[in-house]
Backbone as CSV, one residue per row, in Angstrom:
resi,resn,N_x,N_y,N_z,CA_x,CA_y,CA_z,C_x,C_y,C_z
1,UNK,105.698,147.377,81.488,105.698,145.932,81.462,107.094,145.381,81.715
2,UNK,108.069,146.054,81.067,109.259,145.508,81.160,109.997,145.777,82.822
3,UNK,109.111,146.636,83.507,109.737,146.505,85.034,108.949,145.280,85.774
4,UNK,107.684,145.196,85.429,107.737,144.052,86.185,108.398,142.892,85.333
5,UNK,108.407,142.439,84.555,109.196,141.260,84.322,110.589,141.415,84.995
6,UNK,111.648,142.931,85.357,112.354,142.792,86.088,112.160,142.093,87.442
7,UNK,111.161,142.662,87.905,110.480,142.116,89.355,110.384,141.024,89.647
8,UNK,110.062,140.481,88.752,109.750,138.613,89.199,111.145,137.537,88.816
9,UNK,112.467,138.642,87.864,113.514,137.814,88.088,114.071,138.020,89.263
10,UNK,114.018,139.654,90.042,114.461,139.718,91.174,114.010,139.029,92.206
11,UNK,112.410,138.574,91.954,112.275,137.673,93.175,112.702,136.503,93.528
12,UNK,112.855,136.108,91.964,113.161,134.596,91.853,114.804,134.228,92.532
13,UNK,115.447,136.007,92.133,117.040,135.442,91.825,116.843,135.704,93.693
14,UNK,116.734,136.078,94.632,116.616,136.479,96.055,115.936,134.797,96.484
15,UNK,114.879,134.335,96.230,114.179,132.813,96.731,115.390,131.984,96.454
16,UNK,116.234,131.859,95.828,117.129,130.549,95.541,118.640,130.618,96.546
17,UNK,118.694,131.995,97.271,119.176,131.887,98.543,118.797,131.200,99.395
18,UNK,119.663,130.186,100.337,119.088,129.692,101.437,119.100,130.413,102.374
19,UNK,117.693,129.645,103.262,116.987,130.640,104.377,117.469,129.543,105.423
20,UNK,117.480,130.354,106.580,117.000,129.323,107.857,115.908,128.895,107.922
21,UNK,115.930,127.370,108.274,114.313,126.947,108.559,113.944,126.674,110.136
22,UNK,112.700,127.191,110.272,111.960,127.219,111.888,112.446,125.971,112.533
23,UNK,112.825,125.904,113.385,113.361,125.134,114.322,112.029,124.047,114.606
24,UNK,110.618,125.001,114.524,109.459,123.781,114.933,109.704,123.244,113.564
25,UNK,109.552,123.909,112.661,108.965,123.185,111.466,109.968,121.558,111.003
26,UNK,111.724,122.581,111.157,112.743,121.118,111.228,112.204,120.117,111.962
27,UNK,111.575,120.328,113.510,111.241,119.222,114.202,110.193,118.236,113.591
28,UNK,109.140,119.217,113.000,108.398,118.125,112.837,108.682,117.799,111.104
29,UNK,109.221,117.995,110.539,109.802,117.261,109.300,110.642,116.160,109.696
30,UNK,111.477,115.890,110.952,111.648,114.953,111.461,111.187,113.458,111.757
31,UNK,109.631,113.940,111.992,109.110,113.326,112.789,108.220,112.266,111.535
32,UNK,108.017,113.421,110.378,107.898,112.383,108.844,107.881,111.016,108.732
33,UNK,107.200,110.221,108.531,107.363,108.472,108.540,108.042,108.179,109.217
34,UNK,107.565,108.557,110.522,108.268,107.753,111.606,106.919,106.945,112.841
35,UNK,107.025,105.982,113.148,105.966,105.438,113.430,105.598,105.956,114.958
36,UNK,103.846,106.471,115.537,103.595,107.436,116.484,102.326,106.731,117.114
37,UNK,101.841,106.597,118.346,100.107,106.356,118.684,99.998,107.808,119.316
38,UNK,98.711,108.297,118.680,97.931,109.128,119.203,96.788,108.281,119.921
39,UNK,96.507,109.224,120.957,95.479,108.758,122.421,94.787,109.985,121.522
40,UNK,93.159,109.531,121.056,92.195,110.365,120.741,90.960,110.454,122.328
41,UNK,90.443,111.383,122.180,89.634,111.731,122.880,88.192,111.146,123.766
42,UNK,87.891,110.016,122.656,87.199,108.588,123.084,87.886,107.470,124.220
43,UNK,89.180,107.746,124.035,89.600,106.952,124.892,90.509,105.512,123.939
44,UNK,90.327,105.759,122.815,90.950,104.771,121.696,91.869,105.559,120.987
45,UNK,92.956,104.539,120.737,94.824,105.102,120.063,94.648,104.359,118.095
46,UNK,95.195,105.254,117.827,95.532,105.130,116.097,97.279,104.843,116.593
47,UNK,97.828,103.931,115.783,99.022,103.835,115.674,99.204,103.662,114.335
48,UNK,100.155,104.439,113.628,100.724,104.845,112.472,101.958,105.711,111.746
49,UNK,102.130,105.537,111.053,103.329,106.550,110.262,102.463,107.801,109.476
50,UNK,103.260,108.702,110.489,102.908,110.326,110.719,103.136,111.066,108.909
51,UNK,102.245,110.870,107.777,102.637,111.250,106.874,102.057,112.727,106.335
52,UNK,101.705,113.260,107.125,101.341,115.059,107.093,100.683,115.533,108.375
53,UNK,100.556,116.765,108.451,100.002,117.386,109.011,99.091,118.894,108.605
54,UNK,98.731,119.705,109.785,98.220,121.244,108.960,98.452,121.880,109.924
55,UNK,97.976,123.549,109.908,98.165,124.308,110.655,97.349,124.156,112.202
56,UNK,96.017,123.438,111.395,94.864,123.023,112.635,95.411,121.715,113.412
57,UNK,96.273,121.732,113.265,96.792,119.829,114.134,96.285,119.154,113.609
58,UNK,95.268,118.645,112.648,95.017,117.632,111.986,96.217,116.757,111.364
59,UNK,96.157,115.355,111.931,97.038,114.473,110.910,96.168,113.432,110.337
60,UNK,97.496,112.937,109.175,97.013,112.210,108.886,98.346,110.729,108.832
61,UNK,97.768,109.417,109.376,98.762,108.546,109.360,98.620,107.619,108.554
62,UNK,99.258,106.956,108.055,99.681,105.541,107.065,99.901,104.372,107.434
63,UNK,99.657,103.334,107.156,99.583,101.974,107.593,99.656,101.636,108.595
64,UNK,98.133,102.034,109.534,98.073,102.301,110.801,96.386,101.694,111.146
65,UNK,96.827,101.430,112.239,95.510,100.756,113.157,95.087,100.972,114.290
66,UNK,93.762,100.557,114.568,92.918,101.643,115.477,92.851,100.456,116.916
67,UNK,92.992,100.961,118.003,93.316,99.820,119.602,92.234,100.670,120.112
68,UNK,91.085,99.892,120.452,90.408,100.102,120.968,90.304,99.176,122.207
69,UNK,90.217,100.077,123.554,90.140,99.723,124.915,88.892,98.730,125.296
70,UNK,89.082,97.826,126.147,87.980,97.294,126.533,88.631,96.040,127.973
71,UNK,88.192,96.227,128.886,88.538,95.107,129.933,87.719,94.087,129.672
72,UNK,88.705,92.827,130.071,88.234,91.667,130.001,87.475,91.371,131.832
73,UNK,86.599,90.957,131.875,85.474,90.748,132.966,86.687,89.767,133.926
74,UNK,86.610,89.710,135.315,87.266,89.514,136.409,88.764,89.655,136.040
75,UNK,89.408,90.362,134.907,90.477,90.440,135.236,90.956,91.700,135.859
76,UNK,90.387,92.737,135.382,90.554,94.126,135.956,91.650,94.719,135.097
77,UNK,92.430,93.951,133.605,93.719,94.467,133.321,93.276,95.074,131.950
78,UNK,93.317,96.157,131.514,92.785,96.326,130.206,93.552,95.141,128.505
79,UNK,92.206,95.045,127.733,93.025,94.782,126.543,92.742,95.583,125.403
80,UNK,93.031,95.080,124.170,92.723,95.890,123.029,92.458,95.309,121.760
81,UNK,91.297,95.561,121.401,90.844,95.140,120.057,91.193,95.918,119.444
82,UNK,91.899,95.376,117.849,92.340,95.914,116.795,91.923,96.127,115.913
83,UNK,91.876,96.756,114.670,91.636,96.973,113.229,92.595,98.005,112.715
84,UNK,92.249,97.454,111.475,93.288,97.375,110.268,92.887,98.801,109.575
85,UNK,93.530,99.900,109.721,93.196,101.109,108.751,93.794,101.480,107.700
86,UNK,94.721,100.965,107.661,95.516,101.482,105.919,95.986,102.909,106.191
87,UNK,94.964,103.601,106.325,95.203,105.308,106.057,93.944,105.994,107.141
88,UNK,93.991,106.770,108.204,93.100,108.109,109.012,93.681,109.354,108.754
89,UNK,92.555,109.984,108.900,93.173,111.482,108.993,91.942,112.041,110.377
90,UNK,93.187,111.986,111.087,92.612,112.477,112.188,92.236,113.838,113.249
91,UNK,90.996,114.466,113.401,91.169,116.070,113.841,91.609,116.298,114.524
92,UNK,92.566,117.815,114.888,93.395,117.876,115.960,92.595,118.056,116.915
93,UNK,91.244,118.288,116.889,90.249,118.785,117.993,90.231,117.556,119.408
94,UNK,90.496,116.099,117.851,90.176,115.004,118.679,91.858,114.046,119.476
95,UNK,92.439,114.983,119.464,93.479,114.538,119.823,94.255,114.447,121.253
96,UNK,94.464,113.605,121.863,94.600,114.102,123.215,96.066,113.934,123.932
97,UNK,96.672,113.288,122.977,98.419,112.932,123.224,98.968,112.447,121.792
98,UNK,100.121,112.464,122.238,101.134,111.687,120.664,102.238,111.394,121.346
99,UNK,102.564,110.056,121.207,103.700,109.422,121.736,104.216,108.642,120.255
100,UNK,106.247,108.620,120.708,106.660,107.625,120.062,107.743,106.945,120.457
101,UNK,107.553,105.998,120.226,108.907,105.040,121.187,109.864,103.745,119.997
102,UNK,110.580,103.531,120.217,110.597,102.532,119.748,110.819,101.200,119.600
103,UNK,110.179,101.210,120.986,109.170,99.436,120.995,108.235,99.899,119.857
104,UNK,107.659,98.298,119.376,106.677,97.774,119.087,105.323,98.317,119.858
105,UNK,104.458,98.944,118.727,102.998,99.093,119.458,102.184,98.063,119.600
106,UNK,103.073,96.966,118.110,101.746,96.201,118.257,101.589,94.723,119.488
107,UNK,102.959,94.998,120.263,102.513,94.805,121.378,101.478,94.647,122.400
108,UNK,100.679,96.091,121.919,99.807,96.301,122.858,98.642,95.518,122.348
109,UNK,98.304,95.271,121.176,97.251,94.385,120.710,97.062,93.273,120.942
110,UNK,98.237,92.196,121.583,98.451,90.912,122.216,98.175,90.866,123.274
C-alpha cells in the first residue's frame, strides 16, 4: 500500500511541470469568446461567441442568432431574416464553414 501512495505523489509531483501545449489546441483556445458565423448546411448562418467545442466539431455559441436566407421577389439581391438565440449547440456534421472578421455581422440582417 505504501508504494502506491508513493506513486500517486510521483505523479502528481511530475503533472505540476509545465508541458508544451498543441499548437492546434493554443489556436483554438484563442478563438474562445470571440465572435464567429458558421454557414450550416441548410444554407442558414448562426452568428455567435464560440464558447466550446469537442472532439466531433460540435460547437456550441453564446449570444448568437440565426440569418436565415431568403430573396426578396424582383430584386434578385439576397436578404436575411433574423432570430434571437441566446445559446445553439451546433453538429459538426452540420457545418459547412466558420468565418470571423471584425466587421459587424449584424450588418447582414439590415
Amino acid at each position: 500500500m505504501a508504494a502506491a501512495a508513493e506513486s500517486v505523489v510521483v505523479a502528481s509531483e511530475q503533472s505540476s511541470e509545465p508541458q508544451e501545449e498543441d499548437p492546434a489546441r493554443k489556436t483554438l483556445k484563442s478563438y474562445l469568446n470571440k465572435r464567429m458565423k458558421v454557414k450550416l448546411s441548410d444554407g442558414r448562418y448562426v452568428v455567435g461567441d464560440l464558447l466550446c467545442t469537442d472532439k466531433d466539431m460540435n460547437i456550441v455559441l453564446g449570444n448568437c442568432e440565426e440569418l436565415i436566407p431568403r430573396s426578396r421577389k424582383g430584386e434578385g439581391k439576397e436578404d436575411y431574416l433574423t432570430r434571437l438565440l441566446s445559446m445553439a449547440v451546433i453538429p459538426g456534421q452540420h457545418i459547412k464553414s466558420i468565418s470571423m472578421s471584425a466587421i459587424s455581422f449584424n450588418k447582414l440582417s439590415k
